[in-house]
N, C-alpha and C positions, 0 to 999 in steps of 0.2 A: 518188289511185290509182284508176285506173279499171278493172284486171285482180284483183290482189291478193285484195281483201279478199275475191271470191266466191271463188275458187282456195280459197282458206285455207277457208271457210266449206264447200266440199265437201271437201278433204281429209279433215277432222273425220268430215264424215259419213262417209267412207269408214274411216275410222279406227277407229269404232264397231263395224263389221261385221269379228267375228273369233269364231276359233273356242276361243278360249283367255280368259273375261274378264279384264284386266286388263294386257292384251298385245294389240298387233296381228300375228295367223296368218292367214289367207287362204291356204289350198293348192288346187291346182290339182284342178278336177271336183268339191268339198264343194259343201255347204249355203251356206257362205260366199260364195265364188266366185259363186254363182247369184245370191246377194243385190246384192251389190256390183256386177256384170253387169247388173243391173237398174235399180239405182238410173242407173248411168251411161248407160242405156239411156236414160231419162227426160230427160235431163240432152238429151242430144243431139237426141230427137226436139221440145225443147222451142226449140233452137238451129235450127229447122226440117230437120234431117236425115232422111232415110231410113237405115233402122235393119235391119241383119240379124246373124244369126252364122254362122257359116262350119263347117265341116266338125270340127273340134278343140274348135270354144267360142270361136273369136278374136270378139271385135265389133270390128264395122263399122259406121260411122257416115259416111254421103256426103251433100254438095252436088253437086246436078250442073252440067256445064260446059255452054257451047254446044250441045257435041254428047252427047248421051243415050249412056251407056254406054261413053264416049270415058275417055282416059288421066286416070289421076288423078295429084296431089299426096298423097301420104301423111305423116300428122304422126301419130307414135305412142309407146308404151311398153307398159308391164306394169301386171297391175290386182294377179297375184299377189303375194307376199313370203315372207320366210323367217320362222322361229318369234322369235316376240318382237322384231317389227321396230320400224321407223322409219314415219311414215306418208307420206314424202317420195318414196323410192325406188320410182321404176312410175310411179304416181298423179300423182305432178305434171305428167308429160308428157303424160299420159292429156287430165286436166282444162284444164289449160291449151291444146292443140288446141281443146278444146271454146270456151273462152273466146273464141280467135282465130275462129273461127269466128260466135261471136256478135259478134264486133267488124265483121267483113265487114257483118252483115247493120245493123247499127247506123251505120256508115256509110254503107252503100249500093254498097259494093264489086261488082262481078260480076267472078268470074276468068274468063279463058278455057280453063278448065279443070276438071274437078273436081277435088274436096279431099275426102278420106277422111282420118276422126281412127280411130285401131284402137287398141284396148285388147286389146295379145297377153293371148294366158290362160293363159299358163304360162312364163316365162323364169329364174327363180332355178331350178326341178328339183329344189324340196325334196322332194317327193314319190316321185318316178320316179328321183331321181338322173337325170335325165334333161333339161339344160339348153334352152332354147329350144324347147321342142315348140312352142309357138303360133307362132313367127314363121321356122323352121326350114319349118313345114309351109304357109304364107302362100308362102314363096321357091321350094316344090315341093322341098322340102331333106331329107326325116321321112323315116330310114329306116325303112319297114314292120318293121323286129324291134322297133324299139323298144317296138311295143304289146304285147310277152312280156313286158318288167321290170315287175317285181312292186313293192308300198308296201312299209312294215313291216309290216301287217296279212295279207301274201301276194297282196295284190287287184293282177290285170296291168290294164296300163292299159289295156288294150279291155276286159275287164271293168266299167271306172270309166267307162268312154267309153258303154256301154251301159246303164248304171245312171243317169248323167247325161241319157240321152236320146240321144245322139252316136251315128253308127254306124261304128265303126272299119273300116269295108271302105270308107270311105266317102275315110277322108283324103286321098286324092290331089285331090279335087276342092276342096281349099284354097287349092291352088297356084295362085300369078299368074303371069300370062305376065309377061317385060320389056315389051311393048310397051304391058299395063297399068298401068303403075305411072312415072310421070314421073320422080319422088326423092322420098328418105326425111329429114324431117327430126325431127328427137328433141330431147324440151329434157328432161334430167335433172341431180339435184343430181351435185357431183362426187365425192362418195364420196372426197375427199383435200382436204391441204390448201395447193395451192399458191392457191388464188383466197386464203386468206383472209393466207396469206403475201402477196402482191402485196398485197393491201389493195383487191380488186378483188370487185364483184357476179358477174359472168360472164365465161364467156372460151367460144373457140372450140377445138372438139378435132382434132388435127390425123391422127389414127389414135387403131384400139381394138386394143389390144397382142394380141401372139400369145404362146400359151402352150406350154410342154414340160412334163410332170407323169412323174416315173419315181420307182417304188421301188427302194432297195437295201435289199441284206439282206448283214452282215458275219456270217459265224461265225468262229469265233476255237476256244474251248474253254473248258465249264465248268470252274471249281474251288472248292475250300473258302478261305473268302476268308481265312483264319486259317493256311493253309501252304503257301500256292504263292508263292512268291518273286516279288517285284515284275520281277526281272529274266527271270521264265520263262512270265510270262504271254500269254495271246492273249486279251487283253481286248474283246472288242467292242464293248461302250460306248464303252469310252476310244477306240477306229478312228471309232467315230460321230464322235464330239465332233470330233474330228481333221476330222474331214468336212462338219461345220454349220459348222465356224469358217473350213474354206477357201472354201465358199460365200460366206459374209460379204464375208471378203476380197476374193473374184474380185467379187461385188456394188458392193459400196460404190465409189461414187464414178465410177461411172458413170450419167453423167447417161439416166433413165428403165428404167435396169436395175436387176431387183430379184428375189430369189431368195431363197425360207421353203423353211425345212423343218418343218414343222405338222404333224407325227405321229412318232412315236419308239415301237419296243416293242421292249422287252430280254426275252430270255428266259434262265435261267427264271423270273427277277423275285424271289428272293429278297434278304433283307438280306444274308445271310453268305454267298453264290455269286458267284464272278466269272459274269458277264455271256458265256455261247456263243453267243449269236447278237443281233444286231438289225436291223430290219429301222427304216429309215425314208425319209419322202419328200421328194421334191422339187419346187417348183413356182417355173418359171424362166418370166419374162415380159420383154416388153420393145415397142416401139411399131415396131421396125428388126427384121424375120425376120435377116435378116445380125446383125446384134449378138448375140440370141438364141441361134442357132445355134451362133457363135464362145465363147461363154460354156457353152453345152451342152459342145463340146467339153472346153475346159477343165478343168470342172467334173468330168467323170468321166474325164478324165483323173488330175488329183489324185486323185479317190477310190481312184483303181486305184494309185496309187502308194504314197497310204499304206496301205491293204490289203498289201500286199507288204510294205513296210516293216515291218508290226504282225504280218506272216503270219498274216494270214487271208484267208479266198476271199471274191472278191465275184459278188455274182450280181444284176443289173442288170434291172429289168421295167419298158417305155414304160406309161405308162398313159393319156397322151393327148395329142394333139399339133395346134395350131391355128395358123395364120399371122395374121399382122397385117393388118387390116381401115383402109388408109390411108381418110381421108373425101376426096370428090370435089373437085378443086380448084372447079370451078366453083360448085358450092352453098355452098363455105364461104365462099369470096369473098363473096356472098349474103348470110351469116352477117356475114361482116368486116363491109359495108356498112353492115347495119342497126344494127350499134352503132356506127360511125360519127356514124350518124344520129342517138344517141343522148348522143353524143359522149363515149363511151368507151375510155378502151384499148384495145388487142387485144390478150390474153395468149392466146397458143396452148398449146394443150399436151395430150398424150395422156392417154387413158384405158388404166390399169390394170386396171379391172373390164371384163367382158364385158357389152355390151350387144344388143336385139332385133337391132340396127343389123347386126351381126358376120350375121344370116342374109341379112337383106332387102341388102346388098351383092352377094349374088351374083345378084339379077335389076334390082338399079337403085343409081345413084349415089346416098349416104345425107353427110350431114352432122349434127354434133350439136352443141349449145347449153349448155354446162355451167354453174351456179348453184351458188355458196360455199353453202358447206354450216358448219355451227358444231364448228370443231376439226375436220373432215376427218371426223367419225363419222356412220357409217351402219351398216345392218343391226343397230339398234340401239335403242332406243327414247330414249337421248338424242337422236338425228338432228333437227336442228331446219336452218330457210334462213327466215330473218327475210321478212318483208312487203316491205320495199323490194327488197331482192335476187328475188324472187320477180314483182312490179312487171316489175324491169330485167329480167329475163329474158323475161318474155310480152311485153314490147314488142319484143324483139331477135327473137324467134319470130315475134310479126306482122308486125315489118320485112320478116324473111326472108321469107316468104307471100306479099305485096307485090311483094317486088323480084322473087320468081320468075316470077309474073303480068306483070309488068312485062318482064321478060325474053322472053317466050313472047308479048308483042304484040309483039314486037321494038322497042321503044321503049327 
């Protein structure tokens, strides 16, 4: 193994740095973050890169091409994570750029081009509730309110930004033109488990799914659970329950459609009350906006039906609504190739989680490199992606880097 076992060996280190002992927390603007930013700082200027940070906190790390301050290749991820992570998810994309890059120069590679490895510095939004700031604000994408929302602590994020050293008047000037950025390539685990069903190291993703996220809320009518007649009730739990299981329903068995309802509150939440209201949510994904959409439909369609049927009102709030982020044919091809090259399968297959990848889409064509991950667990501190898989990946990554180089001589 000539990738692996340094990979793994900074993982660890990165692994270390958290703000919680005996858990990996890294949140976006802490003590941690600056740490961890540093370290990978080292790592890169050691890989012979020129090293800065950008307007948010994203690092940058570049080789230059030919031409001095000319179009780059970009290979990236996230350094942050959620509370009590994995040490896989971010980081391995992160580090493994890094590594491909030291492969270049251990060869003797010269691209015609440069190659930027970025370590966004904020894409889970445990902190901000606020997804993608790092690589939202890279694409010129950060809506300026977002620096109003507040932590738990009440601190708005231009406060954190200024506390950090950051100057939040500043963020526009993060933003990359198209004409900077060549393509985006990403190598992360897959956070599911169809690689390890196939029985396969990596595969190629073929979209990053779009999302629809809506609350309802049923009222119905409290009672004393001990003399309202089963037959006179306006139960709003029971209208729920009616409504997670047509969900199911309409889900299952469509292939890459998948649809949780992950929050339920009954009120008044007594033992001996029939259930007046609940409110819960929805979060509808899918790789196909047309599939998505068609299942939205549906989906509250039933709810309205049986709300009627249960006589109660429904009252329906979007809460977020994202389209599907297909990857570029041409770079995945790229992708296909170099495991080809490695003489693997090709299992394609979408991504369910949101990645950097979903901002930097909209100033350059982005592909990604998925790695089995053990049981599909992430966000987790089980999350583990063994050495060899880990190997097959940073090779299919330096393929790809290669054949893009290679493409761009026009050879």
């Amino acid at each position: 193994m000539i990738f692996a076992p340094r990979i793994q060996a900074r993982l660890d280190a990165l692994a270390a740095i958290t703000a919680e002992p005996g858990t990996i927390t890294r949140l976006y603007l802490t003590p941690e973050q600056a740490r961890a930013e540093a370290l990978v700082a080292g790592w890169m200027r050691e890989a012979g890169m020129a090293v800065r940070y950008d307007a948010v906190g994203n690092l940058i790390g570049r080789i230059e091409g030919p031409e001095p301050g000319g179009p780059a290749l970009v290979v990236g991820s996230h350094l942050d994570t959620v509370r009590n992570a994995g040490r896989y998810d971010g980081p391995l994309g992160v580090v493994t750029g890094i590594a491909c890059v030291e492969a270049l120069a251990r060869d003797g590679i010269r691209l015609p081009h440069a190659l930027e490895v970025v370590a966004f510095a904020d894409e889970e939004g445990v902190r901000f509730s606020a997804t993608l700031i790092g690589s939202r604000a890279f694409a010129g994408r950060l809506d300026p309110a977002v620096l109003d929302v507040a932590d738990a602590d009440g601190v708005t994020l231009a406060a954190a930004m200024r506390d950090y050293g950051l100057d939040p008047a500043a963020i526009a000037s993060a933003a990359r033109s198209p004409d900077a950025v060549l393509g985006y390539l990403e190598l992360h685990i897959e956070q599911g488990p169809m690689l390890e069903k196939a029985g396969l190291p990596v595969g190629v993703v073929t979209a990053i799914s779009g999302a629809s996220r809506l609350d309802f809320t049923l009222t119905g009518e409290a009672g004393h659970a001990g003399t309202v007649a089963m037959s006179e009730r306006r139960d709003a739990l029971a209208g729920a329950a009616d409504c997670v299981l047509a969900v199911e329903a309409r889900c299952r068995g469509e292939a890459h459609l998948v649809g949780t309802v992950g929050r339920i509150h009954a009120l008044p939440g007594a033992v001996n009350t029939i259930p007046g209201a609940v409110r819960f949510s929805l979060d509808l994904r899918a790789p196909d906006d047309g599939q998505r959409l068609a299942a939205l439909a549906d989906i509250t369609a039933a709810v309205a039906v049986i709300a009627e049927r249960r006589h109660l009102d429904l009252e329906t709030r979007p809460l977020h609504e994202a389209a599907a982020i297909p990857c570029d044919p041409g770079l995945t091809d790229l992708v296909r190739e170099a495991m080809a090259a490695e003489d693997l399968p090709v299992l394609a297959l979408p991504s369910g989680a949101g990645h950097d990848g979903m901002a930097v889409a909209a100033i350059a064509p982005i592909a990604m490199i998925f790695v089995r991950c053990r049981g599909g667990i992430s966000h987790n501190p089980a999350e583990f992606a063994s050495l060899p898989d880990i190997e097959t990946g940073a090779r299919v990554l330096f393929g790809a880097i290669k054949g893009f180089a290679a493409a761009r001589r026009g050879v």
